[in-house]
C-alpha positions in Angstrom: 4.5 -14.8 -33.1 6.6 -11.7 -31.7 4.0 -8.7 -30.7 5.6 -5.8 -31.1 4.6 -4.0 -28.1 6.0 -6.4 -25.9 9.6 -6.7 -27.9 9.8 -3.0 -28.1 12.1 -1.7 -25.3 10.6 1.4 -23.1 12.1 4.8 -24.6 11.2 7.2 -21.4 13.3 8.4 -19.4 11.7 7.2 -15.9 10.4 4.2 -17.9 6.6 3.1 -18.1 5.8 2.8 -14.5 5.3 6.4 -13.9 3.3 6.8 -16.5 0.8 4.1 -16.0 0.5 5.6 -12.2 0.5 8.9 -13.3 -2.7 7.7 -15.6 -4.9 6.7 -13.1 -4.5 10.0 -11.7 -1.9 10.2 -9.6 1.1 12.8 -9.7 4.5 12.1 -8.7 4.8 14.6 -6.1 1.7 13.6 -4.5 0.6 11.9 -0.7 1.1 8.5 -2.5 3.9 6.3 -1.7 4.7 4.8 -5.4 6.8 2.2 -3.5 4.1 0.9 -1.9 1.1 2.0 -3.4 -0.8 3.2 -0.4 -1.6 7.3 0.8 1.6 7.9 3.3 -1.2 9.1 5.4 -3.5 6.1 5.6 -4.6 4.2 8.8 -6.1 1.1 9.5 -9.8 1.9 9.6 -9.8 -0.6 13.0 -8.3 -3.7 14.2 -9.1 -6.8 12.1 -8.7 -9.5 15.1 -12.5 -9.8 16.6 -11.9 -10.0 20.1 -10.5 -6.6 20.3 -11.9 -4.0 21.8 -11.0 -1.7 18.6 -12.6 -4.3 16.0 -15.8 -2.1 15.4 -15.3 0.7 12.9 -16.4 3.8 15.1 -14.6 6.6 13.0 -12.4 7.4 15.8 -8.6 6.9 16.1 -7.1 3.7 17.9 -4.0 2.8 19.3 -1.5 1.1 16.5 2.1 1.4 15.2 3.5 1.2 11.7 6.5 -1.9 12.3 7.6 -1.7 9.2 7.4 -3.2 5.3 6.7 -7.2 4.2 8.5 -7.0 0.7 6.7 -9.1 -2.3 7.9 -9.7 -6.3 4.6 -8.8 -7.4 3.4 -4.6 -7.1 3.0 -3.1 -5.2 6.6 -4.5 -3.4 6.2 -2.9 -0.6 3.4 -3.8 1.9 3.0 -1.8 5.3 2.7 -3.9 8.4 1.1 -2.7 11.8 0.2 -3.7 15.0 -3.0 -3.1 17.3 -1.6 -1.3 20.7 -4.3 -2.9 22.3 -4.5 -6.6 21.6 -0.7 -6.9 20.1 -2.3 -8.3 16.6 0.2 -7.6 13.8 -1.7 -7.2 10.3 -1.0 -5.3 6.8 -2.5 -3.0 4.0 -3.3 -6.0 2.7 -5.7 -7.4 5.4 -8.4 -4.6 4.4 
């Protein structure tokens, strides 16, 4: 049996994705990267590899880079990679 909600093509002009983002409360326009579904501003909290001398969440900023996006099928696509400037562990938005 058909539903009709899922036969029914989208009728808006930027389609549904904006508007199930926009309804958890976010606004195009906003510090979010819709790409990838993280604050454009947001850092790694601390290094995830143990022996690293930035492991322990102190609150204060460490040494990493931003080296780019892994690219999924599944959302959010885009998932921003890094690396600890200290220990040379790479890691993602994913890891935390």
């Amino acid at each position: 049996m058909d539903s009709p909600l899922l036969s029914a093509p989208c009728t808006k002009p930027l389609g549904c994705a904006l508007e199930n983002v926009s309804g958890l409360g976010l606004a195009p326009g906003s510090d979010m990267d819709l790409s990838c579904g993280i604050p454009k501003n947001w850092a790694p909290p601390f290094c995830p590899n143990p022996n690293c001398i930035h492991h322990n969440a102190s609150g204060q900023p460490w040494p990493f880079k931003r080296i780019g996006f892994y690219k999924r099928l599944t959302p959010p696509h885009r998932i921003q990679r890094f690396t600890c400037k200290a220990c040379g562990r790479s890691f993602s938005t994913q890891t935390f």
